[in-house]
Rosetta silent file (secondary structure, phi, psi, omega in degrees, C-alpha in Angstrom):
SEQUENCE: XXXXXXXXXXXXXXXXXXXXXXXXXXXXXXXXXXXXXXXXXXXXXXXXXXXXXXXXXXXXXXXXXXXXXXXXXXXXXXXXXXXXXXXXXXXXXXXXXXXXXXXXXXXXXXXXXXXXXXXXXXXXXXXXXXXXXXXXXXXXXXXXXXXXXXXXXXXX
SCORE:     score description
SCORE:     0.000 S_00000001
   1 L     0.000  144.998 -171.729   52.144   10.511   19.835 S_00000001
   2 L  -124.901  144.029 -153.369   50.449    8.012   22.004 S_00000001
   3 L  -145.272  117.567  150.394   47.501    9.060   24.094 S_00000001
   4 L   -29.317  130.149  178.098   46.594    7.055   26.971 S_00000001
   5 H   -62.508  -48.583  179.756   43.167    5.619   27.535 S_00000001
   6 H   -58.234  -19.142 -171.138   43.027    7.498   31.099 S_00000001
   7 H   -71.462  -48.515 -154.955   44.425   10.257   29.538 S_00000001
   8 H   -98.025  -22.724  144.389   41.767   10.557   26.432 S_00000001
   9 L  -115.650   25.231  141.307   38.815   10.077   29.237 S_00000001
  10 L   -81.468  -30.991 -169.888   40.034   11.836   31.809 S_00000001
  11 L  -100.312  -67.588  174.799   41.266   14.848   29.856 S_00000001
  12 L   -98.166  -28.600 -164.027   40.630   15.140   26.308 S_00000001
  13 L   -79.187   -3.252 -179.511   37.254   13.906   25.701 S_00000001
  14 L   -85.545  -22.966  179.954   35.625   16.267   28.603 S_00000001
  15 L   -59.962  -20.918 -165.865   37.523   19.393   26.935 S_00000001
  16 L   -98.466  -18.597 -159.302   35.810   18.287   23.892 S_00000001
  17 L    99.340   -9.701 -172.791   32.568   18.080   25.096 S_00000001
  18 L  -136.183  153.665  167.218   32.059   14.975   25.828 S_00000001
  19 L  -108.390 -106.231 -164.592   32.140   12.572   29.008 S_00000001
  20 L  -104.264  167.230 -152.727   32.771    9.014   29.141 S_00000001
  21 L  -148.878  111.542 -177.297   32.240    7.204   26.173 S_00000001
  22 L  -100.644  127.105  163.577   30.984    3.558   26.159 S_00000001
  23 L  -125.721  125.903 -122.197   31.553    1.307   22.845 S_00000001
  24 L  -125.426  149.977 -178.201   29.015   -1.363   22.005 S_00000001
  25 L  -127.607  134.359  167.651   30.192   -3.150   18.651 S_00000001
  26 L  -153.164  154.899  177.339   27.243   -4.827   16.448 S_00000001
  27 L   -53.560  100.945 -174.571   27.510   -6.228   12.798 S_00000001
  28 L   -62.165  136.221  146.089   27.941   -2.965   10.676 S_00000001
  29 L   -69.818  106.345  145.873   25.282   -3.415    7.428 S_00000001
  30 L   -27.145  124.015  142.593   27.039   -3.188    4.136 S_00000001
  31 L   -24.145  -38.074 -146.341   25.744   -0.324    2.117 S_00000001
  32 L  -104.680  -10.385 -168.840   25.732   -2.767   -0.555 S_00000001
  33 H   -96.717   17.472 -179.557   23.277   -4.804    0.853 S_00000001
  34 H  -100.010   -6.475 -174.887   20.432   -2.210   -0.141 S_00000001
  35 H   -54.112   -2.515 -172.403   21.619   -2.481   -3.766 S_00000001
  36 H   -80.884  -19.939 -150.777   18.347   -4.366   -4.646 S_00000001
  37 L  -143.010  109.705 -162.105   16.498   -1.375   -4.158 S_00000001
  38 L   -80.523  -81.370 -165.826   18.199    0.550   -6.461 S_00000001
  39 L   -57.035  -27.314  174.006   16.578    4.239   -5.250 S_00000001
  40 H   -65.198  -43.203 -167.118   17.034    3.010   -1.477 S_00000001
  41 H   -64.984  -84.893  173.123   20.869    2.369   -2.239 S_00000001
  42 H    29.393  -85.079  168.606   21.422    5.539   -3.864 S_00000001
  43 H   -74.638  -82.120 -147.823   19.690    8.258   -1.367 S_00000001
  44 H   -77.701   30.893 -161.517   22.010    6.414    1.421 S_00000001
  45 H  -149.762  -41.572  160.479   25.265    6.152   -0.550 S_00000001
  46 H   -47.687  -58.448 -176.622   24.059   10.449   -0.937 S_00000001
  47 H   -67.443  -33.569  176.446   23.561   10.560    2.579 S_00000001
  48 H   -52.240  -50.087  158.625   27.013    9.077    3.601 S_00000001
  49 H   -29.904  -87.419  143.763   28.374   11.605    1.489 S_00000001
  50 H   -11.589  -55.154  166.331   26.698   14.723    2.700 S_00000001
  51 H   -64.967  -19.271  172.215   27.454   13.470    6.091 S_00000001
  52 L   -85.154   -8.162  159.087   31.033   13.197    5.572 S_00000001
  53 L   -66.735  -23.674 -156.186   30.763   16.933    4.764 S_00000001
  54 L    84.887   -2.098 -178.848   29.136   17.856    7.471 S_00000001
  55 L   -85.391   56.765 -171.718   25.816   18.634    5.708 S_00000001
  56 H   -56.238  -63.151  171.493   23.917   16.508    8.591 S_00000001
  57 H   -11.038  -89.970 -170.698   20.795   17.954    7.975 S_00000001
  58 H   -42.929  -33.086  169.210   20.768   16.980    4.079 S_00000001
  59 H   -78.079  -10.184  161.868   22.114   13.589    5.045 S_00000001
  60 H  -110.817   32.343  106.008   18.924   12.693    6.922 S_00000001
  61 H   -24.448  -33.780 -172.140   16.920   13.900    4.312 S_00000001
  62 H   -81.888  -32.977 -177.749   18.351   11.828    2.264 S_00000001
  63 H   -65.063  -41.826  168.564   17.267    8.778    4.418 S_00000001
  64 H   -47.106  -47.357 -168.039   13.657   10.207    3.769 S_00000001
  65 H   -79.324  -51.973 -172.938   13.894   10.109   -0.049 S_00000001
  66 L   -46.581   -2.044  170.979   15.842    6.351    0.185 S_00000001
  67 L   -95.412  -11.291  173.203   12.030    5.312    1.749 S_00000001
  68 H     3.019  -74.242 -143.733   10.120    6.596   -0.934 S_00000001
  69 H  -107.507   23.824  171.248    8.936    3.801   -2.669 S_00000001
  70 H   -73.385  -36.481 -146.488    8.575    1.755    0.646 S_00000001
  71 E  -108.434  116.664  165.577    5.100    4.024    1.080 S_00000001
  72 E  -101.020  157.925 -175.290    1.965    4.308   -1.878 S_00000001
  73 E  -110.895  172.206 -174.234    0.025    6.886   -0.973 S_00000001
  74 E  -149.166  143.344  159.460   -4.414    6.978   -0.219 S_00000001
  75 E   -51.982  137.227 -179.313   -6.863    9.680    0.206 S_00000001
  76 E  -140.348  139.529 -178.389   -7.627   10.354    3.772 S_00000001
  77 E  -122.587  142.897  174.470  -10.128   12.582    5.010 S_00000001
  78 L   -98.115  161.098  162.248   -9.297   14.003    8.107 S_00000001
  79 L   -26.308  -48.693 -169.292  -11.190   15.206   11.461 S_00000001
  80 L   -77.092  -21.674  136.318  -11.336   18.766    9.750 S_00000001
  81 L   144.964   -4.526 -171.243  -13.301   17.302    6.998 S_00000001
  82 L   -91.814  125.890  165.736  -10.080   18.019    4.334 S_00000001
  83 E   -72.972  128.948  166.533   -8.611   15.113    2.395 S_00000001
  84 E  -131.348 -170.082  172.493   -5.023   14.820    1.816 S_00000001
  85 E   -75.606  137.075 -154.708   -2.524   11.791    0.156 S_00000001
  86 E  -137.828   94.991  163.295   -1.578   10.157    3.391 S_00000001
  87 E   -34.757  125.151 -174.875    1.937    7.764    2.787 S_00000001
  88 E  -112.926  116.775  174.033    0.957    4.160    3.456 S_00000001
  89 E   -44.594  131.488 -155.529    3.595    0.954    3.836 S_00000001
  90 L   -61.027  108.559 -159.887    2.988   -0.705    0.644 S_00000001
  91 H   -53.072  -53.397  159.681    0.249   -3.202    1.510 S_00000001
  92 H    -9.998  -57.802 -142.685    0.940   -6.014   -0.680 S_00000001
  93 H  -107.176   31.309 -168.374    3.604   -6.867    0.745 S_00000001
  94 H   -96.020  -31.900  160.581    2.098   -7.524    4.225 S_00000001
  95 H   -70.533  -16.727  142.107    1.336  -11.105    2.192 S_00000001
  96 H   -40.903  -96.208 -125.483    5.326  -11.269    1.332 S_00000001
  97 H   -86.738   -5.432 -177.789    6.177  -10.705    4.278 S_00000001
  98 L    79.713  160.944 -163.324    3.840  -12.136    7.203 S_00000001
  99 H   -69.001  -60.650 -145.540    1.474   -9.346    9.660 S_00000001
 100 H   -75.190  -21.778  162.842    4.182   -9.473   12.333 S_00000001
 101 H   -68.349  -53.931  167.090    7.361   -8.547    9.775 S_00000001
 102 H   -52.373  -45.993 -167.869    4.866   -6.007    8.265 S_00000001
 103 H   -84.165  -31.770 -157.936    4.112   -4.062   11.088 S_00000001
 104 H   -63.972  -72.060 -166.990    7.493   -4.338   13.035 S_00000001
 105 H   -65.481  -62.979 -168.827    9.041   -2.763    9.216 S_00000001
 106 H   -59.647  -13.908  166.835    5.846   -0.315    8.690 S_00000001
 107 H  -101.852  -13.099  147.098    6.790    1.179   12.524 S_00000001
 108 H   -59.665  -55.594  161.027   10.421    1.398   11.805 S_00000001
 109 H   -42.602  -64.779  157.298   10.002    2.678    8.703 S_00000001
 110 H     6.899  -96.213  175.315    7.865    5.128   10.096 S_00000001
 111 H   -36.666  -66.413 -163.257    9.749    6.285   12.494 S_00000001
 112 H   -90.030   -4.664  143.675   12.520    7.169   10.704 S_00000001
 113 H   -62.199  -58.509  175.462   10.344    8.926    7.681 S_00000001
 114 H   -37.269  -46.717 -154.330    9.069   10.688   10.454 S_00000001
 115 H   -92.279  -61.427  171.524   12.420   11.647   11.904 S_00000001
 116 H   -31.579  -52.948  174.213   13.559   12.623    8.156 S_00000001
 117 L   -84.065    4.742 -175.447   10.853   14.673    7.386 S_00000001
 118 H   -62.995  -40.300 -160.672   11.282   16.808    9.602 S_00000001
 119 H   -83.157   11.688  162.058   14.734   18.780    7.838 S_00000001
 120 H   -77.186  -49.643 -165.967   11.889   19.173    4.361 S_00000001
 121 H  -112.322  -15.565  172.125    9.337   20.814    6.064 S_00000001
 122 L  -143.170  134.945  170.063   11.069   23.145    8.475 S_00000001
 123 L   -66.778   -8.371  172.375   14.472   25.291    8.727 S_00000001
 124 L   -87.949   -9.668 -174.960   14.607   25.250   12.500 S_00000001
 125 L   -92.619  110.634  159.223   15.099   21.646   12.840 S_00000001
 126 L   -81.361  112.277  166.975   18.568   20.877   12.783 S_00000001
 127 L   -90.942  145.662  168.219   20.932   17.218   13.357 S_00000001
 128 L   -82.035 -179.076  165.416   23.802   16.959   14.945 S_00000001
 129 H   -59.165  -60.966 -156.053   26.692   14.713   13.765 S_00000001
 130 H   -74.912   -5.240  146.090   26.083   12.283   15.991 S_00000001
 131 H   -77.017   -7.003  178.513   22.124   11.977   14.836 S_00000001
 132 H  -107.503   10.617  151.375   22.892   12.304   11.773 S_00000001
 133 H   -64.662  -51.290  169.132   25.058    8.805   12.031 S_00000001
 134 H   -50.293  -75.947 -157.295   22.289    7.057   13.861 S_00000001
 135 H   -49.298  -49.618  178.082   19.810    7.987   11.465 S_00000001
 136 H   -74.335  -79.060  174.142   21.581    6.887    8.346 S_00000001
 137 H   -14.409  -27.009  167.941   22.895    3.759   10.300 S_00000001
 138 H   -98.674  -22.351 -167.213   19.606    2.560   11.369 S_00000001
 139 H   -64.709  -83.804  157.029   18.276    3.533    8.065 S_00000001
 140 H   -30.600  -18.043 -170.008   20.813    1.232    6.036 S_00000001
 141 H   -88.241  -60.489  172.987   20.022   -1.710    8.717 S_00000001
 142 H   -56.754  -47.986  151.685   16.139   -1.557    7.591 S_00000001
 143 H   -63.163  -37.156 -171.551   16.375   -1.343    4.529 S_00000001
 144 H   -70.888  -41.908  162.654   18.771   -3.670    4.057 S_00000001
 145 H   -42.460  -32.507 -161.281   16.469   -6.350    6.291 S_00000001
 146 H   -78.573  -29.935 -147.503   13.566   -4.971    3.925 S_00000001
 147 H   -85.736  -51.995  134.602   15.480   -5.554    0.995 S_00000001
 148 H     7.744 -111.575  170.884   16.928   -8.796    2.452 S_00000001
 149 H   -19.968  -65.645 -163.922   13.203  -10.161    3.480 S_00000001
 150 H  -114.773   54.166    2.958   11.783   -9.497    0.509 S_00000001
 151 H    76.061  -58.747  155.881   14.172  -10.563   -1.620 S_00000001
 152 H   -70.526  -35.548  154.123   13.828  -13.796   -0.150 S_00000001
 153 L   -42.796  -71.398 -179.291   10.176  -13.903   -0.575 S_00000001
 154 L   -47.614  -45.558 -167.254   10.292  -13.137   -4.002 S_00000001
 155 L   -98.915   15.202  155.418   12.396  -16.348   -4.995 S_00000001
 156 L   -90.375    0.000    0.000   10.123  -18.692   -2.828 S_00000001
């Protein structure tokens, strides 16, 4: 059966849920390039997995545990006067990596810990398929840059 392009947006994809559907092509990141970081590859090689199940949640969860050991953690005392262990980007490696590579990867990173922890700490928060594709997909790009970068560090 052969399905028209006008047909398959005109037809099927609004019945479906969906309306027009623009596709941007960029240089997928091997999985494989995260293999230096043995616990990053892992948790994302988990998460594909899960996600091909349909267990979206657990697969961006999983993207949470592959950042682990990006983050050391420090005592923080907060406004209420209570300390807790506060995840940090590992600092060292702000002298790998130059200030402006450090912070650009400690606010990416971030972000998508952030975005992660959320399905950990509460049962109402829910991903869809299609977030839970982004999420591992940008997830695999940074690390793989991190692992990349400092990778290249190491053997100057």
């Amino acid at each position: 059966m052969t399905v028209t392009r006008d047909v398959w947006t005109s037809r099927v994809l609004p019945q479906v849920g969906y309306g027009v559907v623009h596709v941007l092509e960029f240089p997928a990141t091997p999985l494989e390039a995260c293999a230096s970081m043995d616990h990053a590859f892992k948790a994302l090689k988990q998460a594909q997995e899960l996600h091909k199940i349909g267990l979206y949640d657990e697969g961006v969860g999983k993207c949470r545990v592959a950042l682990e050991k990006f983050f050391e953690y420090e005592d923080k005392t907060g406004g209420d006067g209570k300390t807790r262990r506060t995840p940090v980007f590992v600092k060292s490696w702000e002298t790998k990596l130059g200030k402006s590579t450090y912070d650009w990867l400690n606010g990416s990173l971030g972000a998508i810990k952030d975005a992660a922890n959320r399905t950990h700490h509460s049962p109402n928060i829910h991903y869809s398929q299609f977030d839970s594709q982004m999420i591992i997909a940008i997830t695999t790009a940074v690390v793989a840059y991190a692992a990349r970068t400092l990778d290249v560090e190491d053997k100057k």
